[in-house]
C-alpha positions as CSV (number, residue, x, y, z in Angstrom):
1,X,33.4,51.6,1.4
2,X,31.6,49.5,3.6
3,X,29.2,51.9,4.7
4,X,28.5,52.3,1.7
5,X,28.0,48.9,0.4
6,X,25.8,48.4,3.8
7,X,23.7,51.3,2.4
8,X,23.0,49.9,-0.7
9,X,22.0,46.3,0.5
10,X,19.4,48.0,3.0
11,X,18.0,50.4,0.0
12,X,17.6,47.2,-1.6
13,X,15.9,45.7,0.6
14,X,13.2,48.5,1.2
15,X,13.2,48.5,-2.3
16,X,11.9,45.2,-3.3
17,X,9.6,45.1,-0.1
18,X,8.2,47.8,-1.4
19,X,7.3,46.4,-5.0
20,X,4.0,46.0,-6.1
21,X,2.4,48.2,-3.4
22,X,0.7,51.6,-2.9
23,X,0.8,54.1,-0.3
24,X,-2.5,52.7,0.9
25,X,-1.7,48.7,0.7
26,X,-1.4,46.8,3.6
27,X,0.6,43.2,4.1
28,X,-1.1,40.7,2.7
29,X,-1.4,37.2,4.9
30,X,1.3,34.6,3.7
31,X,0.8,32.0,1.3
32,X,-0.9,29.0,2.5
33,X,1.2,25.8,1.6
34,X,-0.7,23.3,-0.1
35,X,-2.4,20.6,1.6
36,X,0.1,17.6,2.2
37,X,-1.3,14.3,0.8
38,X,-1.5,11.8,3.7
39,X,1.2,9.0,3.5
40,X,-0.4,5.7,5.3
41,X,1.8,4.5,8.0
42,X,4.3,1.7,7.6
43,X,2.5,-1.2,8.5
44,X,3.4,-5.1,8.2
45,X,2.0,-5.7,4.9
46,X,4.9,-5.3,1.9
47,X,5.6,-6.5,-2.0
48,X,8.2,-8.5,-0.6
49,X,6.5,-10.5,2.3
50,X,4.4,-9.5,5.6
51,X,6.1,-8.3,8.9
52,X,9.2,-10.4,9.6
53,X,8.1,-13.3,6.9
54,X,9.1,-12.9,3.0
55,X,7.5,-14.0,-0.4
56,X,9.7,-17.3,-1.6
57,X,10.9,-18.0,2.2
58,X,10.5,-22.1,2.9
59,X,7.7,-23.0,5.5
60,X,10.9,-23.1,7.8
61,X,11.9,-19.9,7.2
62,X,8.8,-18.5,7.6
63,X,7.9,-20.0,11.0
64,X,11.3,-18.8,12.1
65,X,10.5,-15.3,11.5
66,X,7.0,-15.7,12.6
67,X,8.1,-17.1,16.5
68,X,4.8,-17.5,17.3
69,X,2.2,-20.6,16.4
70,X,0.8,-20.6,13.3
71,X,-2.7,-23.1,12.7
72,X,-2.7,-25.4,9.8
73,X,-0.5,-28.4,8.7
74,X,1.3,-28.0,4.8
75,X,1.6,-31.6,3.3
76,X,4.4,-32.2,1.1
77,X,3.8,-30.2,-2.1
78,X,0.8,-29.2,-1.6
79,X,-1.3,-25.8,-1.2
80,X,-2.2,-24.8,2.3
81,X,-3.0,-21.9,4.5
82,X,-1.5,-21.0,7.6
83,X,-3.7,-18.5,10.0
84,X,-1.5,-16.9,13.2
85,X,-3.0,-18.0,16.7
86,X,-4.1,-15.4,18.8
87,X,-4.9,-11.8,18.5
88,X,-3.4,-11.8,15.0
89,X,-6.0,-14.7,14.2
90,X,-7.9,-12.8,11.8
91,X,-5.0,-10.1,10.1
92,X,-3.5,-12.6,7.3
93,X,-3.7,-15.9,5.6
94,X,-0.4,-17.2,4.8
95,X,-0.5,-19.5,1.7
96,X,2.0,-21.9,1.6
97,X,2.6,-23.9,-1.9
98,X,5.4,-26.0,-1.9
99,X,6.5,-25.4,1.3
100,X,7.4,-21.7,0.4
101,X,5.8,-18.8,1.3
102,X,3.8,-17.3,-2.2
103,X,1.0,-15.1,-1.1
104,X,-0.7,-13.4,1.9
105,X,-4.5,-12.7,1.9
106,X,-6.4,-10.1,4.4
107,X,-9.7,-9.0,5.3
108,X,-10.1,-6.8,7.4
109,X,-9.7,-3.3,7.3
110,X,-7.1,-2.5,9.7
111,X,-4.0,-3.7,7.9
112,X,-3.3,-1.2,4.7
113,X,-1.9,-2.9,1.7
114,X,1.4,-1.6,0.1
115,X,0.6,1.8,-1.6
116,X,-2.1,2.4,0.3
117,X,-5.2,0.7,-0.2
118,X,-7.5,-1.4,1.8
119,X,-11.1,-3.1,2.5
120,X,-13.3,-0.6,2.4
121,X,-12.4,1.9,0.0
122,X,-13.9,2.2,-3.8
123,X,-12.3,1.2,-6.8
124,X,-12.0,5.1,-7.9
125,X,-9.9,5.6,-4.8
126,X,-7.6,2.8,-5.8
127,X,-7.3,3.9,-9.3
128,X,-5.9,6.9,-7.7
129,X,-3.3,5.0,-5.4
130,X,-2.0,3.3,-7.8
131,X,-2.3,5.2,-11.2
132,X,-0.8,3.3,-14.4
133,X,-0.6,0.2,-12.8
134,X,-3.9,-1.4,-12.0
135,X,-5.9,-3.4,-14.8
136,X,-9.7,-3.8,-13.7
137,X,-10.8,-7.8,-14.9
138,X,-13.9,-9.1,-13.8
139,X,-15.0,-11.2,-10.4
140,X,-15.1,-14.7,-11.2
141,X,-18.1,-15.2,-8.8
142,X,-19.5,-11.8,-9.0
143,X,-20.9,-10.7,-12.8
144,X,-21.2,-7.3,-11.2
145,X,-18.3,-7.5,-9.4
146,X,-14.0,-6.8,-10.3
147,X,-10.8,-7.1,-9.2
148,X,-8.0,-4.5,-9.5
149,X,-4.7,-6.2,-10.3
150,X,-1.9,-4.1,-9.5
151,X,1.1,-4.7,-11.5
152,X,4.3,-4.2,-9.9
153,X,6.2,-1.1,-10.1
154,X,9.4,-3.5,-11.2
155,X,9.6,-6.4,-13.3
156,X,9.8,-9.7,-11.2
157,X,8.0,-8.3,-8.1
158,X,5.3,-9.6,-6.6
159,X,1.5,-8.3,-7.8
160,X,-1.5,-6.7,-5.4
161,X,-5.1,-7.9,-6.0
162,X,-8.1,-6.5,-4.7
163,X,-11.4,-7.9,-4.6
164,X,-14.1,-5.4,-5.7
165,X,-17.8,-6.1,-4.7
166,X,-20.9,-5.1,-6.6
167,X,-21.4,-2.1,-5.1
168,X,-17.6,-1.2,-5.5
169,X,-16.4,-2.1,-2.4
170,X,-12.5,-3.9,-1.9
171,X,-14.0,-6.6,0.2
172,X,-10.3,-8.1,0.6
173,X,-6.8,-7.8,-1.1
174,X,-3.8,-10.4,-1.5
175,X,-0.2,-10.0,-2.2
176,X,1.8,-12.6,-3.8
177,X,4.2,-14.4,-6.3
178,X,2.2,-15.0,-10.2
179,X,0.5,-17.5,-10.8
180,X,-0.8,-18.1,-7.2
181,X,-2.0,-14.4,-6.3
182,X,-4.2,-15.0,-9.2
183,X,-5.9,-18.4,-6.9
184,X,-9.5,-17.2,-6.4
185,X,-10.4,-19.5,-4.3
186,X,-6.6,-19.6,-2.1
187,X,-6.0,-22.8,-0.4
188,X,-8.0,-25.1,2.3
């Protein structure tokens, strides 16, 4: 009986190898997989805050997790930006309103915002980043220009804005807490 069953599962095999094909067919190449859509690498900038520092964290908290010097002093209650010293000089702006931590600004094109995006690309390319959840408004400075606003994927969460040129261009993005991610001009 076990022959036999052994006999059967081999004529099935030969049998459905052979489907579809003629005495003069020959193997076809596999199926090519389809091209994997590139997933940017994790990078410091998040929803929730920027390498170790987070959205809402007190200027304390956030020069804690920074350990290294940040330039710029934050007078009571007021809005200020603080820049890291050294080779991260140029990466982010931390705005501080306050004394907590409720946006980060960059613009350059070496740090990728969450999702995706970053100077550099067009607004069609961040339309298709982040599909459903971007509204295009206008530049305040710029009649030719527009901002994306990003919405976030949860209620509460903290909003992406990119700066769009006139020739359609991000020029720079921002992360950060409502109403101050809306701040054109940011802080001194």
């Amino acid at each position: 009986m076990k022959q036999l069953g052994s006999v059967l599962a081999l004529g099935l095999v030969l049998a459905v190898g052979a489907c579809g094909r003629t005495a003069d067919s020959t193997p076809t190449s596999p199926i090519a997989a389809p091209a994997a859509v590139p997933v940017p690498a994790a990078g410091p900038a998040r929803l929730d805050g920027y390498g170790p520092v987070s959205l809402d964290s007190t200027l304390d908290q956030v020069r804690t997790a920074w350990k290294e010097p940040l330039d710029g002093a934050v007078p009571d209650d007021y809005c200020h930006s603080l820049r890291p010293q050294g080779a991260q000089a140029d990466d982010v702006v931390f705005m501080i309103e306050g004394r907590r931590l409720v946006r980060y600004d960059v613009h350059n094109d070496r740090i990728v915002a969450p999702g995706g995006g970053k100077v550099g690309m067009s607004l069609g390319e961040l339309q298709t980043l982040y599909p459903d959840r971007g509204d295009v408004t206008p530049h305040k400075y710029d009649e030719q220009g527009h901002n994306l606003r990003v919405r976030p994927a949860t209620e509460g969460g903290a909003l992406i804005n990119f700066e769009i040129d006139r020739n359609g261009t991000v020029t720079d993005w921002r992360v950060g807490l409502p109403p101050q991610v809306d701040y054109v001009e940011g802080c001194l």
